[in-house]
VOVOMI-174062 format. One record per residue (C-alpha): x negated, y, z negated. Coordinates in steps of 0.5 Angstrom, whole numbers, plus 500, padded with zeros to 3 digits. Example, Ala and Ser with C-alpha at 12.3 -4.5 7.8 and 13.67 -1.06 7.14 Angstrom:
475491484 473498486 
This chain:
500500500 498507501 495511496 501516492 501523492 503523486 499527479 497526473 494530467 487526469 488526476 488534479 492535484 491534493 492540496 496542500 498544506 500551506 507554505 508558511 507550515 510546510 516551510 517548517 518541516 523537511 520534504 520528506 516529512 511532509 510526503 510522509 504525512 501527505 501520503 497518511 492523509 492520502 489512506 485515510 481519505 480511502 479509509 473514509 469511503 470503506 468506513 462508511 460502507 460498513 454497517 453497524 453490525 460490522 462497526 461492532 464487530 472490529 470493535 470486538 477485534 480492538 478490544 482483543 487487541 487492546 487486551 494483548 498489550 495490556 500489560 506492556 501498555 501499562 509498563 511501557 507508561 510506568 517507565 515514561 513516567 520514571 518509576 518502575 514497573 510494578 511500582 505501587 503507583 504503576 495502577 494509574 497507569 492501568 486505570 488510566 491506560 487499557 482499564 479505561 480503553 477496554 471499558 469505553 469498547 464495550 459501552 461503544 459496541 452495546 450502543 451500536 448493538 442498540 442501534 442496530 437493533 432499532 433500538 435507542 442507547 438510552 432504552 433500559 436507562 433510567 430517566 428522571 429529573 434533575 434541576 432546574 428543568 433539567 433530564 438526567 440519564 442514570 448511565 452507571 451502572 448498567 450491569 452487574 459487573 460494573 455494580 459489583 467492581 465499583 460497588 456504591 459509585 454511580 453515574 449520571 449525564 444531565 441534559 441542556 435544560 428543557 431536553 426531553 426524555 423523547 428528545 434524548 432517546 431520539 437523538 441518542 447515537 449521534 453520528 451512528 444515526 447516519 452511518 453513511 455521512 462522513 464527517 472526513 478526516 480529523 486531526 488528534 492532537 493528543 494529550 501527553 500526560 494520560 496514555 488512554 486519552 489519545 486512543 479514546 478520542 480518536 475512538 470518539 471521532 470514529 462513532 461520535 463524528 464518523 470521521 477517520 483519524 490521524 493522531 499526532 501523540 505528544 512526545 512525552 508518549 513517543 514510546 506508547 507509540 508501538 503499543 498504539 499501534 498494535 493495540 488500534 492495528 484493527 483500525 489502522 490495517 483498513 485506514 481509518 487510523 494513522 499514528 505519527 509522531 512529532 513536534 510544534 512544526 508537524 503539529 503547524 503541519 496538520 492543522 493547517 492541512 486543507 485536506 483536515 476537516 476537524 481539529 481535537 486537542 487535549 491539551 492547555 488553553 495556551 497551546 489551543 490559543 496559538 493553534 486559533 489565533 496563532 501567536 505574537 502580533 498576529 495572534 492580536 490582530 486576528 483577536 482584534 478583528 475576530 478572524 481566527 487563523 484556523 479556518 477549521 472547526 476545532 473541539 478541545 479537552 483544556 484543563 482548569 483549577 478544579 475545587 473540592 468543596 468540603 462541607 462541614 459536618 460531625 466527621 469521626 477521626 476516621 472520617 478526617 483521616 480518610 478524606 485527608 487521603 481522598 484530598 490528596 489523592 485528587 491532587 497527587 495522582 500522577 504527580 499532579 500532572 492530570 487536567 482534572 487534579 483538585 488544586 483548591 480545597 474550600 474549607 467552611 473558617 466556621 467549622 469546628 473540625 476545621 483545623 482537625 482536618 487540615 492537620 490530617 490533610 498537612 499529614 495525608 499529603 506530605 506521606 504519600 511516597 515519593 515520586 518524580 515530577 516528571 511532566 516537562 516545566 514542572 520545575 519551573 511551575 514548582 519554582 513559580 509557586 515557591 516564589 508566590 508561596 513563601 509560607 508555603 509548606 513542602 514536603 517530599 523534598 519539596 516537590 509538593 505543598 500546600 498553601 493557603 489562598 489570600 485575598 484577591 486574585 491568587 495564583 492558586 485560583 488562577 492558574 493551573 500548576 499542573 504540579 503537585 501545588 494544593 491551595 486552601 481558601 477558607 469561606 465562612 458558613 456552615 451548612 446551606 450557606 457554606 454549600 452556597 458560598 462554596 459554589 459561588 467562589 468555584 464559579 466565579 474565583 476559579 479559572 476553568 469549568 473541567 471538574 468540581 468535587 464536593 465532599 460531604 458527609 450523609 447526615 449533613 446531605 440529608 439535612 440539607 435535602 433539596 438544597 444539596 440537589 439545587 447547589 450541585 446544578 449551580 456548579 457550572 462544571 462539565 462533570 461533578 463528583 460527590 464523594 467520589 473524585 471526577 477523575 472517576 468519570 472520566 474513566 467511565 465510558 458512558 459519562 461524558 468528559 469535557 468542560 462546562 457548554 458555553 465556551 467560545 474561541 475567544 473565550 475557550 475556558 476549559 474546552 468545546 465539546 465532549 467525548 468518551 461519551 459512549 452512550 452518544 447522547 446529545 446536548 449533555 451539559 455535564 456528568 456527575 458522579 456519587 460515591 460512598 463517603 465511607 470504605 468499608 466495613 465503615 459504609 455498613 448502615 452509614 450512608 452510601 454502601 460500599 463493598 470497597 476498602 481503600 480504592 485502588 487509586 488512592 495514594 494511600 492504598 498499598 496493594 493499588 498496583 496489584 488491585 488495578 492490574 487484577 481489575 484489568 485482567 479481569 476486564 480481559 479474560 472473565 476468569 473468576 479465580 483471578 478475580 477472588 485473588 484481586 478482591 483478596 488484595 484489596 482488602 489488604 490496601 
């Protein structure tokens, strides 16, 4: 049972929330949440009892949890989201729900193995220079599996200029370093849009901060809650997790808590903001006078308007035709209900193909199957840029289009839609000078630091040579991706995930700090990923090489639901046969 809040006259009272946020909510709800805090403050002592080899070994007891409710897990969040389950889009929920979770456990519990050897996370990674003074570790791959599922993609964490490699190996592990410091109680306010979010950042400030957790899960994942549970029940039975449900008010509740140490949100700057500096005249008075309301450390996930830069270059029909597709799917996965969706394409006006491209893109977009915007206020967001898109060109009975960026501050650069809304802005230049423009505008024209995706073809990459190296350290994004989308790093444990370092409380931009992270690696400025820019058979003696046709996660991509399910399974039980009939499907995509 968990501990009572009750007193005594040898037992001083717990302190409290304060009045204004307990007001809020009825007594009851308050006890409740004062008693979760109560288990886990015991919860705190037993974990930090506990040695690395024990931390690893209830990982192993996660992980087969997690495995158990995979399947409901998947189809629990294919119905949040209006579609049913087995639907052909039901594979985002499966990379984006136990795929990422199973794979985040296993990174984890190699580093502790690691660590507990007495040895760094970082031996047997290789290290080299990036630009810039920089250290880059090559994080992904590490093993054939991960070569093999995700042939010709791979991952690397860039380090803070002037980190060194002894440095980096030194510091790897974080708060694993210290097992016995600990770092309290946090607070998750978790995402409501991808249902991997809110397990892997309370797993990051379990091994990242030693500190236990509560998460509070947005209401749109009320009904992942009971799979929450059982997937995290090895961490809740000794309470070093606790799950509750509830609005603005429980949310005011707990950040406000003198007994919540640290805050994690993923979520919008808006909602960072009013957690900070609070709202209304308040709010700009605590601004004015550079006193925050929250008296507490906090970090934060925030979203952004992330661009896909496309270099131009000699493409084939088929390479217009697929990229068209690998544009699309940045923006239309999960509706565009993602922080990391690409919302602004840059296109060099000197291109030749230029408007080849464009026509298969207008194309890519508006066939994509149809599905629900079901992210709460997307009506509003759609109905906002029909008002400042009159030219704008809708499809799917206008719930996506594309529109083209003006001069100026434009809407589509500024704000995130969180909506199936993709802009076009035109810069001039063809190679070094495009790439160069491109990175400019990105930096200075587009709200956010989150994600940055280049797309350019291997003959065009190589003419550039150092050049191409030296433009992607100068897109100030905590994670880049070449060829590849950055919702790829995201689902990769040992990259980092957060936005570009710099961002304050009273400039916050796409967030503070990091997380997935699972190498536990120190003073990381940003993840980039590398993929093929051609599917198979096209990959054959043509850049990168691939084994993939269609990724699974392409909208596009026919077999994706059946392809990533299979993935996962295969992340569960190691059964080869299954896995020869996922292979199977995917070539069919």
């Amino acid at each position: 049972m968990a501990p009572t809040s009750s007193t005594s006259a040898k037992t001083p009272a717990k302190p409290r929330a304060k009045k204004s946020a307990s007001a809020a909510l009825p007594s009851d709800e308050r006890a409740a949440l004062d008693a979760d805090i109560d288990r886990l403050e015991a919860g705190a002592k037993v974990w930090v009892a506990l040695t690395l080899d024990q931390r690893a070994r209830l990982l192993g007891r996660v992980r087969d949890a997690v495995g158990a409710v995979a399947q409901e897990w998947a189809d629990t969040a294919t119905m949040s989201k209006g579609l049913e389950p087995g639907h052909r889009y039901s594979g985002e929920e499966w990379l984006g729900g136990p795929w990422s979770i199973l794979g985040l456990l296993d990174a984890l519990r190699e580093t502790l193995d690691a660590l507990a050897k007495g040895r760094s996370p970082l031996d047997g990674v290789r290290l080299d220079a990036a630009p810039g003074d920089r250290l880059r570790a090559h994080a992904f791959p590490l093993n054939a599996t991960e070569s093999f599922l995700l042939s010709g993609f791979t991952g690397e964490v860039w380090f803070e200029p002037g980190v060194t490699a002894a440095e980096a190996r030194r510091e790897a592990g974080l708060a694993q370093l210290t097992p016995t410091r600990s770092g309290g109680v946090g607070l998750v306010l978790g995402a409501g849009n991808v249902t991997s979010i809110p397990v892997g950042d309370v797993l990051y400030e379990l091994f990242a901060h030693n500190r236990v957790a509560l998460l509070k899960v947005n209401p749109t994942q009320d009904a992942l809650v009971p799979v929450f549970e059982r997937a995290l029940a090895p961490l809740i039975e000794p309470g070093f997790v606790r799950i509750v449900r509830g609005g603005s008010a429980t949310g005011a509740y707990l950040t406000s808590h003198p007994r919540i140490a640290h805050v994690h949100i993923t979520g919008s700057a808006a909602t960072f903001d009013a957690i900070v500096w609070g709202t209304g005249t308040d709010a700009a008075a605590a601004r004015e006078a550079g006193e925050p309301t929250l008296k507490k450390p906090i970090t934060a996930e925030l979203g952004g308007v992330s661009p896909i830069i496309v270099v131009p270059g000699r493409w084939t029909p088929a390479d217009l035709a697929y990229q068209a597709q690998h544009v699309a799917t940045m923006r239309l996965v999960n509706s565009g209900h993602n922080c990391i969706a690409g919302q602004v394409v840059i296109v060099s006006s000197d291109w030749p193909q230029r408007e080849a491209f464009l026509r298969e893109l207008h194309t890519a977009f508006a066939a994509a199957p149809e599905r629900p915007v079901w992210y709460p206020r997307s009506d509003e967001r759609l109905e906002a840029a029909a008002s400042a898109y009159p030219d704008a060109v809708w499809s799917a009975d206008r719930t996506r289009a594309i529109v083209e960026v003006g001069e100026g501050a434009d809407p589509v650069e500024t704000v995130e839609y969180f909506a199936p809304i993709l802009g076009v802005a035109e810069l001039g230049g063809t190679g070094q000078e495009f790439l160069d423009a491109a990175v400019t505008h990105a930096n200075e024209k587009l709200t956010g630091t989150l994600g940055a995706n280049v797309i350019i073809d291997p003959v065009t990459e190589e003419a550039l040579g150092d050049g191409f190296e030296r433009a992607i350290a100068d897109l100030r994004y905590g994670a880049v991706a070449i060829n590849a989308w950055t919702a790829f790093t995201f689902t990769t444990a040992r990259l980092t995930w957060g936005g570009f370092p710099g961002a304050t409380l009273a400039d916050v931009s796409s967030g503070i700090g990091v997380v997935h992270n699972a190498l536990l690696l120190d003073r990381v400025e940003r993840s980039v990923a590398r993929g093929p820019f051609r599917p198979f058979p096209r990959s054959v003696g043509k850049g990168v090489f691939t084994i993939l046709p269609t990724p699974p996660w392409f909208v596009n991509a026919r077999t994706g639901a059946e392809v990533c399910a299979g993935l996962t399974r295969y992340l569960v039980d190691r059964k080869l046969p299954g896995l020869v009939k996922t292979l199977t499907k995917a070539l069919q995509a």
